[in-house]
N, C-alpha and C positions, 0 to 999 in steps of 0.2 A: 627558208627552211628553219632557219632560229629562232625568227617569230614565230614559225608556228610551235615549234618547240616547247618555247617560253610562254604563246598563250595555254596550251595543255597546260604546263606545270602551274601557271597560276589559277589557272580554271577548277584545279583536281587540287590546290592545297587548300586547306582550312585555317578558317582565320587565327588560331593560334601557330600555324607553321607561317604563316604570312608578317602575324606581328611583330618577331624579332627580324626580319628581312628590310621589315619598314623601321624601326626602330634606329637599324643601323646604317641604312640609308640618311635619317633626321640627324643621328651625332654626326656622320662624315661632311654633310652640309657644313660651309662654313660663312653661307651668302652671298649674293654677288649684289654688286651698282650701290654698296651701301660706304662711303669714305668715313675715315677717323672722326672727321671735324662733325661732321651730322651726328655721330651718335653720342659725341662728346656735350656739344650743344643740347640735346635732348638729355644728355644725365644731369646738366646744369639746373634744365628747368626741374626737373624733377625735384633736385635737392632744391632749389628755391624753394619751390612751395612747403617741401617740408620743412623751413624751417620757419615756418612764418606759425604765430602761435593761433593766430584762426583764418582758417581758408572755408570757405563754401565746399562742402564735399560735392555738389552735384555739378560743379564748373574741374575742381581737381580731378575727379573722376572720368570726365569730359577728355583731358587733356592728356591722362595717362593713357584712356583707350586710343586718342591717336596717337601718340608717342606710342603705343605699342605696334599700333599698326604699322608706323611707320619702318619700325624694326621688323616685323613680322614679313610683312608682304612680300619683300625680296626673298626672304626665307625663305616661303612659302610659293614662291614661283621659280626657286630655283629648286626645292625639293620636288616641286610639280615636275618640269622640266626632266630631272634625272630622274623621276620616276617613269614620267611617257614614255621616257627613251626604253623602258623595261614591257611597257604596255601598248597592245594595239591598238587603243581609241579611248576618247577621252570621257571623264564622264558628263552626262548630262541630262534634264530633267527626268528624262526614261531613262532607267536603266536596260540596256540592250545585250543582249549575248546572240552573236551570230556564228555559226557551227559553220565553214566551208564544207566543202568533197575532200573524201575520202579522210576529213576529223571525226573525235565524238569527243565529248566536256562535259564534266561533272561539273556539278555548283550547286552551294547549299542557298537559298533564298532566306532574308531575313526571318521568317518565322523560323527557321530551323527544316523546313522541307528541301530534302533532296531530291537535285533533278538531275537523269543524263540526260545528254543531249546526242542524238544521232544526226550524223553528216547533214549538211544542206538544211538547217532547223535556222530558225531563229525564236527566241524568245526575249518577252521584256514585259515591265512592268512600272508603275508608278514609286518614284524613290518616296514621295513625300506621304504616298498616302499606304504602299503596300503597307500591311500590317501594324498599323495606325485606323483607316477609318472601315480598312476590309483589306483582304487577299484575292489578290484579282490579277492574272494574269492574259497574255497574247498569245498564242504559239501557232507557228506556219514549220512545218513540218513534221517531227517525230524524235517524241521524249517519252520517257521510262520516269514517273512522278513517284515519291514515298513521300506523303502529304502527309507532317504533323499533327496533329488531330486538336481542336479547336470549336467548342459548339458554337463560340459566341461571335467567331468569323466562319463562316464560310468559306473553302476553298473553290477560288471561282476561275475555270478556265476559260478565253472568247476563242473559237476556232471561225473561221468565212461562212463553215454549212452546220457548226455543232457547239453549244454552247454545255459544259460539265459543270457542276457545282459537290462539292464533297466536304467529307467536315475532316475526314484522317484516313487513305489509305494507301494500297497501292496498285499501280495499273500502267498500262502504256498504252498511250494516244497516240494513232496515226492519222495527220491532218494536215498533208500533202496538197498544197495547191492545183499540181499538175495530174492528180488522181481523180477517180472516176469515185471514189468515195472513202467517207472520214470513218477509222474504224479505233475500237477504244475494246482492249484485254484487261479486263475487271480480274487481278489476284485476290486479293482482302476488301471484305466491306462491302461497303455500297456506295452510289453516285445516282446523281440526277440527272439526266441529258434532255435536251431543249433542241429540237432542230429550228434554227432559223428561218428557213426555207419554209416548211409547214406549222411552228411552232407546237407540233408533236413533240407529248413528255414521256419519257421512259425514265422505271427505275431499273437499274441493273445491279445484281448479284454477284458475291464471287465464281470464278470458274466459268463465265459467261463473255460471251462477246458479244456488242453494239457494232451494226453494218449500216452506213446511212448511206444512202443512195441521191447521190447529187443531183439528176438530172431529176427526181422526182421531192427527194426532201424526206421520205419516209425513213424511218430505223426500224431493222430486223435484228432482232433478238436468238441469238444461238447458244443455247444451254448448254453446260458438260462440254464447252470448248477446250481444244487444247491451246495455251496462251504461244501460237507461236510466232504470232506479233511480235514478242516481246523478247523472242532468242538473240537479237543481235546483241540484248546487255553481255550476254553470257558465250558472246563472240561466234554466233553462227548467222547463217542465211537460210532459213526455211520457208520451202514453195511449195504449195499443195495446189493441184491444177491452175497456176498463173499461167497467162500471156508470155511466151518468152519475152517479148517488147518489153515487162515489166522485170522480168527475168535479168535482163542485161542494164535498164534501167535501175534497178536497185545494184548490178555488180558495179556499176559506173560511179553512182554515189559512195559507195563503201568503200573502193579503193581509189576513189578521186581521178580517174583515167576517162576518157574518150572512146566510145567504141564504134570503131567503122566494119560495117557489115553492107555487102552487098545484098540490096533492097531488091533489084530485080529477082533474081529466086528465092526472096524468103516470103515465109509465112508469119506475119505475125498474128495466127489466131491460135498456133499450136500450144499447147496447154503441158507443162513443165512441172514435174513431181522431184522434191530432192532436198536434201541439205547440202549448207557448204561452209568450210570454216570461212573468219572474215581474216585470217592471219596472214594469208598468200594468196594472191592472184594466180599464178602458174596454176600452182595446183586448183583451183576453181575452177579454170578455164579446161582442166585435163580432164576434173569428173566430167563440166559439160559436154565435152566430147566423147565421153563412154556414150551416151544417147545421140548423138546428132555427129555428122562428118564434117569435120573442117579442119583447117589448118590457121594458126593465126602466127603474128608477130609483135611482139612491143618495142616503143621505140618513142624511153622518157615517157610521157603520162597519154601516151595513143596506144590503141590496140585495135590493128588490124584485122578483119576475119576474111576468110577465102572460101569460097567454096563452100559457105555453109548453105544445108540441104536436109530441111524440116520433110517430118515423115519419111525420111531416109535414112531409118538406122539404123546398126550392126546389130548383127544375132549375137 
């Protein structure tokens, strides 16, 4: 529970609330593995050389950069070190951000684009090359992008069945692995979509939605949408004739829980109209039961149902 705690807070602070956190982490270092006589030794050479009246700069030069190292490194893996202990993974040639159940994490990406990230997401990107030789990202599940605007890079997302390329806007991608299709809520602007599957291009408009359809590869265009894709930024669940199966699937992600339902009497073709706050479970579970009969129980991150009974519902 700490960690995840602690990765929210470092995921949602920005690098000027980060920089004095790390700052005084670097003074409170004081080194470790490095004894008196070694760094005494290395100030000796040091003054040697300066006091010699001609030295080769490109050999002295040589020698300070390993005498620095030498001092540095331990430094630098004991600050590593008490840093880890603060961070849940370390870094490396990708940069990765993975969202568990029932998380969401803000992060600003190098160019100054902001991304949320909703439960079960990962995203990641090249450290060496994002916004250096282009802006190009990964993402397996579902994010809320405000993409700083840029002619001369292209903002480029790669999704399994949908590939987006944009120069500055904002919109929210959903492109769920275990979904029947990748759907993207165009707010401001414009974007370019590329289905992989058929290499069908669409442009899409604000106020509009992209529907790609996986087992075929095609994208339907739906004008004068309402983005409700995109409500969980603003802390709800909106369902306009879903699947309940996606119904309890999407409550299972948002609040990180398990949900056992008795399969023999259910339906999962029945189609589920409603909002829901993402703040309480209880209460989520209470409106679903204004339309359908059951009884359920929690118990720690399970949630039991009883008795539930599609197309059985109170007057």
């Amino acid at each position: 529970d700490e960690l995840s705690i602690l990765k929210e807070s470092i995921n949602a602070a920005t690098d000027e609330e980060l920089e004095p956190v790390l700052t005084e982490l670097w003074h409170q270092e004081k080194g470790r593995n490095v004894d008196e006589e070694t760094i005494l030794g290395i100030k000796k050479d040091i003054d040697r050389l300066n006091s010699r009246a001609k030295w080769q700069r490109r050999k002295l030069m040589r020698i300070v950069y390993r005498a620095a190292a030498i001092i540095a490194v331990p430094l630098i893996a004991a600050f590593t070190i008490n840093l880890l202990d603060r961070l849940p993974a370390p870094a490396a040639s990708d940069m990765i951000v993975a969202v568990g159940p029932g998380e969401k994490v803000n992060i600003v990406l190098p160019d100054g684009t902001r991304v949320k990230l909703n439960s079960e997401t990962t995203l990641n990107y090249s450290i060496s090359d994002f916004n250096r030789k282009s802006r190009q990202v990964s993402l397996a599940g579902e994010a809320y992008f405000e993409v700083t605007r840029n002619e001369r890079k292209p903002f480029i997302i790669k999704t399994k069945a949908l590939d987006v390329k944009v120069l500055g806007t904002v919109f929210n991608l959903q492109a769920r692995e275990d979904e029947l299709t990748t759907e993207i809520d165009l707010l401001e602007g414009e974007v370019a979509l590329t289905s992989t599957i058929t290499n069908q291009r669409v442009h899409l408009y604000a106020s509009q939605r992209a529907v790609l359809d996986k087992s075929t590869g095609s994208i339907r265009v739906i004008k004068n949408a309402l983005p409700y894709g995109a409500a969980w930024v603003k802390g709800e669940l909106v369902f306009h004739a879903t699947p309940v199966r996606d119904v309890f699937k999407a409550i299972e992600r948002n609040y990180g829980v398990v949900i056992q339902l008795d399969k023999q009497d259910t339906s999962y073709n029945d189609l589920f109209t409603g909002r829901f706050s993402t703040a309480n479970l209880n209460e989520t579970l209470d409106i679903l039961k204004m339309h359908y009969r059951f009884s359920y129980q929690i118990k720690g991150n399970e949630v039991a149902i009883q008795n539930f009974r599609l197309n059985q519902r109170k007057n």
